[in-house]
C-alpha positions as protocol buffer text, in pm:
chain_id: "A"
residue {
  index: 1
  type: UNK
  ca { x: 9022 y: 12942 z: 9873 }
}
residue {
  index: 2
  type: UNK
  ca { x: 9060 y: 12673 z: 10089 }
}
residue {
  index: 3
  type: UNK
  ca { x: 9359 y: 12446 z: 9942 }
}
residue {
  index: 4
  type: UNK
  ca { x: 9427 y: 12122 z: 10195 }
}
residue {
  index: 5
  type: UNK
  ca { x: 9720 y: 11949 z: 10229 }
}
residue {
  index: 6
  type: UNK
  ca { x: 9589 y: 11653 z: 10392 }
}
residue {
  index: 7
  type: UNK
  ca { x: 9326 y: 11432 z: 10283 }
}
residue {
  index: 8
  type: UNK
  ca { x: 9147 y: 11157 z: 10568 }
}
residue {
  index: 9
  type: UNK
  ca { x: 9220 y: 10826 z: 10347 }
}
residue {
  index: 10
  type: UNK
  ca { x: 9412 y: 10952 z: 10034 }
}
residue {
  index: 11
  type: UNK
  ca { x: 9788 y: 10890 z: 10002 }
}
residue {
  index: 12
  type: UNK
  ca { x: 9975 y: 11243 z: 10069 }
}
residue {
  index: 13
  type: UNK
  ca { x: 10217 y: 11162 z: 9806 }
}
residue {
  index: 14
  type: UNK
  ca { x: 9867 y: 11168 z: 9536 }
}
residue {
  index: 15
  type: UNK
  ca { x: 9785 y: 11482 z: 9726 }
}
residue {
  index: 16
  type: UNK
  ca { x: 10134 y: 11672 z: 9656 }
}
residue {
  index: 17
  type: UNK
  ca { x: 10191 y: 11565 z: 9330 }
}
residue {
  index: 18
  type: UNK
  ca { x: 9822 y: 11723 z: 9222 }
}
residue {
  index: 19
  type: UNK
  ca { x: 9954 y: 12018 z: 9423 }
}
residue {
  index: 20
  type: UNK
  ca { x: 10293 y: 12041 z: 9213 }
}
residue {
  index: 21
  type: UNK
  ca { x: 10091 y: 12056 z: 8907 }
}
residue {
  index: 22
  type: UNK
  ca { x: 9820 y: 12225 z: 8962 }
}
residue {
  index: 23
  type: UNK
  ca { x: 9966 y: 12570 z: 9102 }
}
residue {
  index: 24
  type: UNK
  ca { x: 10174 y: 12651 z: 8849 }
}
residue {
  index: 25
  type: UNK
  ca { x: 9957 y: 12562 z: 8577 }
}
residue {
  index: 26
  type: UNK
  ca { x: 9705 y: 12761 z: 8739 }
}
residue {
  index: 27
  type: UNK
  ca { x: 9969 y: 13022 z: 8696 }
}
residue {
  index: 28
  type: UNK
  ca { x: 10020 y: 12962 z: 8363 }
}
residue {
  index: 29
  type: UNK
  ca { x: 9705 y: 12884 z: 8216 }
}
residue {
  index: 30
  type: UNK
  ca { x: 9525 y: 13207 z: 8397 }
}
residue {
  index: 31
  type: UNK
  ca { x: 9550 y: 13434 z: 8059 }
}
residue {
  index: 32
  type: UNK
  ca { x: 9355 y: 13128 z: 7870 }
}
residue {
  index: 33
  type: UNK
  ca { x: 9110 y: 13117 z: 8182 }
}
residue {
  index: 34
  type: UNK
  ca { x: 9046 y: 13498 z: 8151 }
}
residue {
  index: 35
  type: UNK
  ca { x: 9012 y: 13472 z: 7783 }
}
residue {
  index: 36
  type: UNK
  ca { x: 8784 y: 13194 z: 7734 }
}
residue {
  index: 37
  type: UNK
  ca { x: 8574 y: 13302 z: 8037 }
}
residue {
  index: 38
  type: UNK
  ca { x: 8561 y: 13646 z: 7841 }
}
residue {
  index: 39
  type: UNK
  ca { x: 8412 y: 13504 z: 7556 }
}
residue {
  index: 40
  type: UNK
  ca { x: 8198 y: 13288 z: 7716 }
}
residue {
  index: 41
  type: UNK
  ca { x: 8033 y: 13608 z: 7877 }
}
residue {
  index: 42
  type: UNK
  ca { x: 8018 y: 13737 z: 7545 }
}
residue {
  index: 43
  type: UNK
  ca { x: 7853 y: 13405 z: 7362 }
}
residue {
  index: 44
  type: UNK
  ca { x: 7666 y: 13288 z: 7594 }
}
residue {
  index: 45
  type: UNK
  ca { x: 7572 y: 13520 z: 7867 }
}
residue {
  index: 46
  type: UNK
  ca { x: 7600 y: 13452 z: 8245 }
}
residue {
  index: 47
  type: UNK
  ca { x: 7637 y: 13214 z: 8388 }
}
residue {
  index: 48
  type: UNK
  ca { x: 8000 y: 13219 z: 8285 }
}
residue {
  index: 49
  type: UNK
  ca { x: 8093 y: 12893 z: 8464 }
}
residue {
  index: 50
  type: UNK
  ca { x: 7846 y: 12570 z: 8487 }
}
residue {
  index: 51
  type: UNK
  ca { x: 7856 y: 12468 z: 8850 }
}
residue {
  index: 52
  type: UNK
  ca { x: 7658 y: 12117 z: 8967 }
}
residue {
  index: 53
  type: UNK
  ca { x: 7696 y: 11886 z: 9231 }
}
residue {
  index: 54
  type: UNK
  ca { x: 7825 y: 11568 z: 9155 }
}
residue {
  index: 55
  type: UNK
  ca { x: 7927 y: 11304 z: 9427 }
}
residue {
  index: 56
  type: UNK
  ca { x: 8285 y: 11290 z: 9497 }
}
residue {
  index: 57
  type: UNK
  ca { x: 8514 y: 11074 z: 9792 }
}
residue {
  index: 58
  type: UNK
  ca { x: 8308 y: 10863 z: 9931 }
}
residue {
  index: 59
  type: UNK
  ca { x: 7991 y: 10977 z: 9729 }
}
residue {
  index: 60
  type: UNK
  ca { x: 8025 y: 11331 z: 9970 }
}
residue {
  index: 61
  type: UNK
  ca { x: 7908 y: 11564 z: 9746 }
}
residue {
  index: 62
  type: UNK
  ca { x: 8084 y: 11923 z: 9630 }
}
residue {
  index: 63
  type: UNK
  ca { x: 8036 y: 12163 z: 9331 }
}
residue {
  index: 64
  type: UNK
  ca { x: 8216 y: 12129 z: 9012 }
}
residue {
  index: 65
  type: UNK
  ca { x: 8324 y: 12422 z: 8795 }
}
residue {
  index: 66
  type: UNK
  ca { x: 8298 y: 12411 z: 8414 }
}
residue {
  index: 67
  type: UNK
  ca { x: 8294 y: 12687 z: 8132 }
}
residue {
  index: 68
  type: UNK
  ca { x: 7940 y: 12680 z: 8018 }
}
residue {
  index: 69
  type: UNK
  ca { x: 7890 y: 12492 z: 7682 }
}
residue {
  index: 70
  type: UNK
  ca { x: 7503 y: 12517 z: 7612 }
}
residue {
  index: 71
  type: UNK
  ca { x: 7213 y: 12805 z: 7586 }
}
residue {
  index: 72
  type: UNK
  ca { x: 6892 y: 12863 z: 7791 }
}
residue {
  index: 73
  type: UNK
  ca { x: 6696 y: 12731 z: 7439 }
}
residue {
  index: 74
  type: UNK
  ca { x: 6398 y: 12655 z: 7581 }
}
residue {
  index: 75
  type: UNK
  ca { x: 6024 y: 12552 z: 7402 }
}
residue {
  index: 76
  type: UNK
  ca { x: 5698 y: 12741 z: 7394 }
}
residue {
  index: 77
  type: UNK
  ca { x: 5597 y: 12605 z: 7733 }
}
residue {
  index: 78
  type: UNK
  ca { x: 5909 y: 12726 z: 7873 }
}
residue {
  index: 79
  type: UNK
  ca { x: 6111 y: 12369 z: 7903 }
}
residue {
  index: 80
  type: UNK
  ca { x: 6477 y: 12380 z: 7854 }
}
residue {
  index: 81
  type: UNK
  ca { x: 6575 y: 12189 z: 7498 }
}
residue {
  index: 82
  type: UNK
  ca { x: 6768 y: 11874 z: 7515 }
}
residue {
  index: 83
  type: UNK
  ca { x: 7118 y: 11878 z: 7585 }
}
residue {
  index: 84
  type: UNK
  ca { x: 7238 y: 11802 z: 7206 }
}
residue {
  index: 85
  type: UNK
  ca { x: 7046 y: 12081 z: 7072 }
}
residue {
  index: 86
  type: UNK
  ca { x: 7134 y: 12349 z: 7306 }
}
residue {
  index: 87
  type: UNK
  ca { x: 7531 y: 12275 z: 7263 }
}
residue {
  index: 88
  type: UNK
  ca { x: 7662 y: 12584 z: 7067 }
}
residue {
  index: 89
  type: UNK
  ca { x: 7932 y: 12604 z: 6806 }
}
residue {
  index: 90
  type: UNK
  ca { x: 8135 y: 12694 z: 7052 }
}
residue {
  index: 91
  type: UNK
  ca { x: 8067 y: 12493 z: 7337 }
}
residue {
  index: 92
  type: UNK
  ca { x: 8136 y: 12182 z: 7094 }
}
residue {
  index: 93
  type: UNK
  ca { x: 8477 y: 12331 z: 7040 }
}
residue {
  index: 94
  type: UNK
  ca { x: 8534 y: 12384 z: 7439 }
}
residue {
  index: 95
  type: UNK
  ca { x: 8411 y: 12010 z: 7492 }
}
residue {
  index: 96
  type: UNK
  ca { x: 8648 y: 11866 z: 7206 }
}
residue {
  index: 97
  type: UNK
  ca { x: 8934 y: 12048 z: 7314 }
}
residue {
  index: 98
  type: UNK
  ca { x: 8867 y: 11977 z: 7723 }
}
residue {
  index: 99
  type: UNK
  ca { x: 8875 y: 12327 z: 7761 }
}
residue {
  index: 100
  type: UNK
  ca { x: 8532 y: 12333 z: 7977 }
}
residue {
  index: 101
  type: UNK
  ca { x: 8717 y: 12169 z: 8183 }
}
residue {
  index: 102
  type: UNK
  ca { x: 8983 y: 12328 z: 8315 }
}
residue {
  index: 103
  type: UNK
  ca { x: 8798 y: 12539 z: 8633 }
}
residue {
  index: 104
  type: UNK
  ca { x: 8775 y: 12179 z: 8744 }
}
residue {
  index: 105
  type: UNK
  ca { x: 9145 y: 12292 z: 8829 }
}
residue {
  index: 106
  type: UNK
  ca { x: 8982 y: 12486 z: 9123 }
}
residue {
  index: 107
  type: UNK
  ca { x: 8786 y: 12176 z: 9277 }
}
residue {
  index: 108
  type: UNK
  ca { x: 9156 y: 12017 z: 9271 }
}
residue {
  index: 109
  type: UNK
  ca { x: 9282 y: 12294 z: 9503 }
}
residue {
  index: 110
  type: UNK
  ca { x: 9047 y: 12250 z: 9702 }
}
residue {
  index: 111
  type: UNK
  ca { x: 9081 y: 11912 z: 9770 }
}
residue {
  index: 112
  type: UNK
  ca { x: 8769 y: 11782 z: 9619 }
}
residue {
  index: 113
  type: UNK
  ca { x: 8909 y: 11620 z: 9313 }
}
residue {
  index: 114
  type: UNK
  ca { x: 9219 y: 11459 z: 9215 }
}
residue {
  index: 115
  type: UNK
  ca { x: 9400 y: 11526 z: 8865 }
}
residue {
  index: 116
  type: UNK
  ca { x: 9370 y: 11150 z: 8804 }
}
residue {
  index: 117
  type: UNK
  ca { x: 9042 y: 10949 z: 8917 }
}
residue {
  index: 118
  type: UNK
  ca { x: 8720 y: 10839 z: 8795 }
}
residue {
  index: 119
  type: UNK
  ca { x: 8530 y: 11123 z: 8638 }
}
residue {
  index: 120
  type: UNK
  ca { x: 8260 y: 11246 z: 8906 }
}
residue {
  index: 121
  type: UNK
  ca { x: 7903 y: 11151 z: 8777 }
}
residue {
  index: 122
  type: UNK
  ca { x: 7569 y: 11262 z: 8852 }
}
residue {
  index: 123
  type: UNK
  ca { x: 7377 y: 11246 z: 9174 }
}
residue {
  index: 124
  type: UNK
  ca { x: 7132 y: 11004 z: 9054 }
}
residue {
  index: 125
  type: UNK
  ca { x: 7357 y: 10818 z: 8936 }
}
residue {
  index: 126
  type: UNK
  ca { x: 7393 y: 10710 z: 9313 }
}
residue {
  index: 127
  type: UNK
  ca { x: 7115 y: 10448 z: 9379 }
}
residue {
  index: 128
  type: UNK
  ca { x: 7226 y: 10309 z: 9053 }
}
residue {
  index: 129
  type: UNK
  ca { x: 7555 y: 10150 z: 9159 }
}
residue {
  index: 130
  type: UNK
  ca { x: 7620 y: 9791 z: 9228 }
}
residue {
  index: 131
  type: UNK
  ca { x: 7791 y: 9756 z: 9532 }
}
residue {
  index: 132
  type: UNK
  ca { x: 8112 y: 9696 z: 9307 }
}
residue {
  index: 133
  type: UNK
  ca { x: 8080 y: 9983 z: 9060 }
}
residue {
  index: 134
  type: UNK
  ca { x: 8008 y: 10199 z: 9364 }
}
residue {
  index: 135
  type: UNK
  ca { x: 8380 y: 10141 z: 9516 }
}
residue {
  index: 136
  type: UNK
  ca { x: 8461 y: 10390 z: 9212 }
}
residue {
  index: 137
  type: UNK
  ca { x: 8396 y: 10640 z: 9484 }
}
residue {
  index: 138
  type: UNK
  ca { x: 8662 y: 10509 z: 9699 }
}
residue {
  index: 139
  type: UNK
  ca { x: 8931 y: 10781 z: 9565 }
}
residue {
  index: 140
  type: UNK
  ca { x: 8907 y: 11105 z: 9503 }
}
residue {
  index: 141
  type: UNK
  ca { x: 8744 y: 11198 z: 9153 }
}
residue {
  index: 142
  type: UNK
  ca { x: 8972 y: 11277 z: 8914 }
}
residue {
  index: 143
  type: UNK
  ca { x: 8976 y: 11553 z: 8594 }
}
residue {
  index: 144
  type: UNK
  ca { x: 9043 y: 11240 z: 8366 }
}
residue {
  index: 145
  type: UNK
  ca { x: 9092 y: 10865 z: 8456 }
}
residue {
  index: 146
  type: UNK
  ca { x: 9171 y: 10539 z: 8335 }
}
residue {
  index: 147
  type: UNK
  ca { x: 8832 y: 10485 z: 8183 }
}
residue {
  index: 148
  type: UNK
  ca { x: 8847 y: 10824 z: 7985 }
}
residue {
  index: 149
  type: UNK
  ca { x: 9173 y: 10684 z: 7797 }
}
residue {
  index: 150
  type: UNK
  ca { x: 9026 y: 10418 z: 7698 }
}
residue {
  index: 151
  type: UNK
  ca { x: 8734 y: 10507 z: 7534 }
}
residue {
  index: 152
  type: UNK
  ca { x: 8576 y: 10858 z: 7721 }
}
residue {
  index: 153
  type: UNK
  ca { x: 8219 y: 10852 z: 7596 }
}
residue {
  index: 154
  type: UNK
  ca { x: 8209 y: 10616 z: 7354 }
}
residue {
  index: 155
  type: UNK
  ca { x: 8266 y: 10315 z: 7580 }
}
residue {
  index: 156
  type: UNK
  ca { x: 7965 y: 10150 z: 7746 }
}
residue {
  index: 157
  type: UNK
  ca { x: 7891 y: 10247 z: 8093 }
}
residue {
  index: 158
  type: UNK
  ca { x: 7966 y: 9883 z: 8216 }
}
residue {
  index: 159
  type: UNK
  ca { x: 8304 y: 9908 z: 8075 }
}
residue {
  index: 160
  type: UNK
  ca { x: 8409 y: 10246 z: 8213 }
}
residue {
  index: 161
  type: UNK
  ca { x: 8315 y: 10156 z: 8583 }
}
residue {
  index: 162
  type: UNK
  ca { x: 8529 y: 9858 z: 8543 }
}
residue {
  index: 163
  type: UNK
  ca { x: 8831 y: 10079 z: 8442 }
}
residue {
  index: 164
  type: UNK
  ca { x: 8695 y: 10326 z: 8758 }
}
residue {
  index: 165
  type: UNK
  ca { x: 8720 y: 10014 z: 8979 }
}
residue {
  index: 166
  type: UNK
  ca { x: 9037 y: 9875 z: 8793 }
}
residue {
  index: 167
  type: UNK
  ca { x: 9203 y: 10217 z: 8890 }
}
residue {
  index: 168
  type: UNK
  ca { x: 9140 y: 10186 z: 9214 }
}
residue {
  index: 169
  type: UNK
  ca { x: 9221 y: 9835 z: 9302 }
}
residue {
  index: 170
  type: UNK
  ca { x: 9617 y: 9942 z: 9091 }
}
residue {
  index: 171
  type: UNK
  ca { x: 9653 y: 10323 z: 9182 }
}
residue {
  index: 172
  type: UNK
  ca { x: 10001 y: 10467 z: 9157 }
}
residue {
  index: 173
  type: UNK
  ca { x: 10207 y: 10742 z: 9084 }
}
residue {
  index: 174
  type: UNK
  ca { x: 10344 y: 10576 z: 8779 }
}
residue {
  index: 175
  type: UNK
  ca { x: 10007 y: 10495 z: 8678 }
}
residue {
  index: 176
  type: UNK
  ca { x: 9879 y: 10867 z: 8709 }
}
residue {
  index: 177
  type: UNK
  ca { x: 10177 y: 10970 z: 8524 }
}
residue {
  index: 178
  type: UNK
  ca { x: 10081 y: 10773 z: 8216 }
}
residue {
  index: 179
  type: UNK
  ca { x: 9762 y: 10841 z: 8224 }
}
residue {
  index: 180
  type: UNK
  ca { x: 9836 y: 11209 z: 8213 }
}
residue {
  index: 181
  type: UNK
  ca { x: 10054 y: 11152 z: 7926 }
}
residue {
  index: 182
  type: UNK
  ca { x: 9793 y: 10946 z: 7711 }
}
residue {
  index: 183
  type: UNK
  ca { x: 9516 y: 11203 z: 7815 }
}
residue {
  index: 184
  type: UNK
  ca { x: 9717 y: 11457 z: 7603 }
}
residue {
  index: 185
  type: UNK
  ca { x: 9709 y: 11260 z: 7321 }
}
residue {
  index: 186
  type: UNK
  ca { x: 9332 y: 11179 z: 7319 }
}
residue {
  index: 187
  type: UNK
  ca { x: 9305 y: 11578 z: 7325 }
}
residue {
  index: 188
  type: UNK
  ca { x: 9470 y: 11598 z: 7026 }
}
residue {
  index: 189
  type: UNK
  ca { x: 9325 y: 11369 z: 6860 }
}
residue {
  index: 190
  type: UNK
  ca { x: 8992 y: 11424 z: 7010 }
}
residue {
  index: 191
  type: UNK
  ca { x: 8833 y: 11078 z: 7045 }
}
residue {
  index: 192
  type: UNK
  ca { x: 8544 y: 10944 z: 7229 }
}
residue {
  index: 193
  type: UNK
  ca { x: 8403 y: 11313 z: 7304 }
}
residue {
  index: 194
  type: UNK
  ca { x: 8027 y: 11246 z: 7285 }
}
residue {
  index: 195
  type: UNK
  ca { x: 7810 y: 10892 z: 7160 }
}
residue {
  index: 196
  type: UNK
  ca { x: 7624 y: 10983 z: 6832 }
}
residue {
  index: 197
  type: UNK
  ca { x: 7251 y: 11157 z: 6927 }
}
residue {
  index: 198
  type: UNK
  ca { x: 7425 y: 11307 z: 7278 }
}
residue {
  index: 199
  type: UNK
  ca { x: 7614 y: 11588 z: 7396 }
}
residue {
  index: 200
  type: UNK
  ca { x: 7805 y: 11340 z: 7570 }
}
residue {
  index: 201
  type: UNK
  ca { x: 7678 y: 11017 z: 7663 }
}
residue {
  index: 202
  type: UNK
  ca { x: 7347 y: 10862 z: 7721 }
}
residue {
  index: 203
  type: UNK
  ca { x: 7198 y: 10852 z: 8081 }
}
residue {
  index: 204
  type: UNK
  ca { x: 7325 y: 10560 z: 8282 }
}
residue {
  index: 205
  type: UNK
  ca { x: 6967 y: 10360 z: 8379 }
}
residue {
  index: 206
  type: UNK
  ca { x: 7136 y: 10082 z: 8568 }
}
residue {
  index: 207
  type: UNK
  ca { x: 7375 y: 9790 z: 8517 }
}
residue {
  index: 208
  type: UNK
  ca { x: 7095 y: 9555 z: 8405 }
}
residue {
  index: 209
  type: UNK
  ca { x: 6993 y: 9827 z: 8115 }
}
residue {
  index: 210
  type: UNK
  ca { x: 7328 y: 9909 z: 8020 }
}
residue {
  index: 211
  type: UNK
  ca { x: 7425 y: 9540 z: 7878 }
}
């Protein structure tokens, strides 16, 4: 695996410090990895890991890496069920404790996310932007981010661009540091994981929809 040192337009010292955290909690984590990628074989079958494209620096898209959370439920005409229904038991629990997210760790090695940044979206998403809720693509996507702190899913999708852009107008060390720190609390405590009637949150339409 590719693992990049230097980044064309991100600040090395960002770059490093993801570095110093993520290899040796790679290293430490790698038991939990095997384990819940065990049982996800088990549960739910393969795939073992979700991967997707999402658009990350400068809207270039790569391939994240999840643990799979949902089944292949699908209708009598073959159509996959909606998200919230094909969610397992245990998928909930992987989602509520951010443990589907954790491969992610990977697409940090490689360069293609940051620990700290706005959360990469979906493709479609794209065409959707207003030229100022598109700068959210500026930095590197990050695991969690300023907008996931304050609210995750349960925020409206005006307000967490605004943190997205907000990030990346004040992005520091310092500022990665305590976000970090607060991300492990809302863990614990699990807040904002999904809006009521979604697996996560609804589909962003558009800034004109979404107020």
């Amino acid at each position: 695996m590719r693992m990049p040192l230097i980044i064309p337009g991100i600040p090395m010292r960002k770059r490093i410090f993801d570095l110093v955290l993520t290899v040796p909690g790679l290293i430490l984590i790698s038991p939990l990895l095997a384990f819940v990628g065990l049982i996800v074989r088990i549960r739910l079958g393969k795939p073992v890991l979700f991967r997707q494209l999402r658009p990350g620096y400068r809207a270039i898209p790569f391939e994240i890496y999840k643990f799979r959370t949902m089944s292949e439920a699908r209708d009598a005409a073959g159509n996959l069920l909606p998200d919230e229904v094909r969610l397992t038991k245990l998928g909930r629990f992987l989602r509520a404790s951010s443990i589907d997210e954790l491969p992610e760790l990977f697409n940090v090695l490689r360069g293609e996310m940051s620990l700290v940044g706005p959360r990469p979206l979906l493709m479609q998403y794209l065409e959707r932007y207003s030229p100022e809720q598109a700068r959210r693509h500026e930095v590197l996507p990050g695991i969690t981010g300023w907008a996931q702190i304050g609210g995750r899913n349960v925020i409206a999708w005006h307000e967490k661009f605004e943190r997205d852009v907000w990030y990346v107008d004040h992005w520091s060390l310092r500022l990665d540091v305590k976000i970090l720190l607060l991300n492990f609390w809302k863990v614990i405590k699990r807040e904002g994981i999904s809006q009521p009637g979604h697996a996560t949150a609804e589909e962003f339409m558009g800034d004109q929809e979404d107020r």
